[in-house]
C-alpha positions in Angstrom: 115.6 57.5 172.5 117.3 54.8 170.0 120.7 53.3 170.7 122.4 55.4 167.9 121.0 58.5 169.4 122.6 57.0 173.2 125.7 56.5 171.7 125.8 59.4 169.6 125.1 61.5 173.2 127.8 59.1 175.1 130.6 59.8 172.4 129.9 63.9 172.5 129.8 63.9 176.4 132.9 61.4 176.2 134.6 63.9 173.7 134.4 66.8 175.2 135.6 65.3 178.7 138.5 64.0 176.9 139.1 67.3 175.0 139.0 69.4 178.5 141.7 67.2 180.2 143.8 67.5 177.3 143.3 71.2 177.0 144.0 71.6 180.5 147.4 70.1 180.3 148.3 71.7 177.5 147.5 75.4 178.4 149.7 74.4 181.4 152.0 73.5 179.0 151.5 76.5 176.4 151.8 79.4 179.8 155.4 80.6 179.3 155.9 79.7 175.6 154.5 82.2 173.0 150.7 81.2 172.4 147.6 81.4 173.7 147.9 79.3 176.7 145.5 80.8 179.3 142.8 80.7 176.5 143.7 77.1 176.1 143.5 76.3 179.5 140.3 78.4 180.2 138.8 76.8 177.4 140.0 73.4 179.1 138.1 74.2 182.4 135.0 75.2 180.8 134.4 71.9 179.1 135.2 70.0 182.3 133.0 72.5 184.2 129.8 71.3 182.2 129.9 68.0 184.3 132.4 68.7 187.3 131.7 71.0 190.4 135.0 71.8 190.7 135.7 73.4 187.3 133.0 75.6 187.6 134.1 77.1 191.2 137.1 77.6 189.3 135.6 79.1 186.1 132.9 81.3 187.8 135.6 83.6 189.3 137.8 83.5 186.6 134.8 84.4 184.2 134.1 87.6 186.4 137.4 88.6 186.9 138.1 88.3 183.2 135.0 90.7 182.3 135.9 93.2 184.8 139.0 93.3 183.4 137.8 93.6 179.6 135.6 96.5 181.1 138.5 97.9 182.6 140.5 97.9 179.5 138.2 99.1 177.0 136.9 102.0 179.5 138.8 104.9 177.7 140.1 104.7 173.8 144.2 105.5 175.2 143.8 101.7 176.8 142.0 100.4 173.6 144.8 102.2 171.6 147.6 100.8 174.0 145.8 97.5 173.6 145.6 97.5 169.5 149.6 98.5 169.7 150.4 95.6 171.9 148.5 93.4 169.2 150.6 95.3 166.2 153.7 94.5 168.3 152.9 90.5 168.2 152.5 90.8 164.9 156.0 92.6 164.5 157.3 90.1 167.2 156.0 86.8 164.9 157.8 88.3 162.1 161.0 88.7 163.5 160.7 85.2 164.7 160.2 83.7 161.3 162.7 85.4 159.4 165.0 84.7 162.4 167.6 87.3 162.5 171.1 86.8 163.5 171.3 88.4 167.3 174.3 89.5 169.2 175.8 86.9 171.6 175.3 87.4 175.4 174.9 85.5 178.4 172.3 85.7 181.3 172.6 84.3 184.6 174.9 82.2 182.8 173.1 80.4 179.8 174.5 81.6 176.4 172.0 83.3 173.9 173.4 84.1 170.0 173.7 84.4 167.3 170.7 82.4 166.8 167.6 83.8 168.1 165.9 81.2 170.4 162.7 78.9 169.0 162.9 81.2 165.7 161.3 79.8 162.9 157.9 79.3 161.7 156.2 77.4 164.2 157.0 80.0 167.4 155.9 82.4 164.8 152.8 80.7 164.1 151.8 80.9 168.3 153.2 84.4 168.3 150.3 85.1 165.3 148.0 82.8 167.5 148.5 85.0 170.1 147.9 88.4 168.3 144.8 86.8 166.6 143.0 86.2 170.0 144.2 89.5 171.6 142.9 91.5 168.4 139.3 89.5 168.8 139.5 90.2 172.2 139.8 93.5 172.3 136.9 93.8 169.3 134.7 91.5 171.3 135.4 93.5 174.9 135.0 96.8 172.7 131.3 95.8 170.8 130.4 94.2 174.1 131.6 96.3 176.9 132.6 100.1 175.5 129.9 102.2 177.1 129.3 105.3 175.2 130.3 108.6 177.1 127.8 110.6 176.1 128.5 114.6 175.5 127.6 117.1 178.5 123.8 117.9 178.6 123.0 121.1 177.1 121.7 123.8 179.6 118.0 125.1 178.8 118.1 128.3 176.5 
């Protein structure tokens, strides 16, 4: 192996252990504001699970609960429709946050809301979108990869 090759291998490894703990901290982050934080921060673990023990106890359940629950939700078509209206709702939801609508004034538990709708504009649009875009190739991917065919009755012998 020649010393570009080495350092070519060192800055990947390097890279991608950088990128991990900075996706980590920003799915963190990204949980409670519109986006696709738990993807960020799954996608965080699994590149620090490639060289740390640690990540992947953490990722190995998380990966099986997370296909159970794509089997689970594409099991019937009412859930995969339920699913697909969710995903048409975030799309709704994205544009009502970048045209940003005037909103009635109210309170709750005290903090003041109106008439401007909070974070409008095009950037919590653009994580709202983010959003819809992974749930719709979610539910494609857990539907092509998952959706077991219910075959018809078997017909009796004439």
């Amino acid at each position: 192996m020649g010393f570009l090759t080495a350092v070519r291998n060192w800055i990947g490894r390097t890279g991608l252990e950088v990128l991990g703990w900075v996706l980590v901290p920003l799915g963190i982050v990204l949980m409670p504001a519109p986006g696709p934080g738990t993807l960020v921060l799954v996608a965080g673990v699994a590149l620090l699970a490639r060289r740390h023990a640690w990540a992947q106890r953490l990722l190995e359940p998380l990966e099986r609960n997370a296909v159970e629950a794509a089997k689970f939700g594409v099991a019937t078509w009412p859930r995969i429709a339920f699913s697909a209206l969710g995903c048409v709702w975030l799309i709704v939801l994205g544009f009502i946050w970048w045209i940003a609508p005037e909103i009635p004034e109210f309170s709750v538990l005290g903090v003041g809301f109106g008439p401007e709708l909070p974070a409008a504009g095009w950037g919590t649009a653009l994580g709202i979108w983010a959003s819809a875009a992974a749930a719709i190739g979610l539910l494609v991917f857990s539907v092509v990869k998952w959706r077991e065919p219910h075959d018809q009755e078997p017909r009796a012998a004439a």
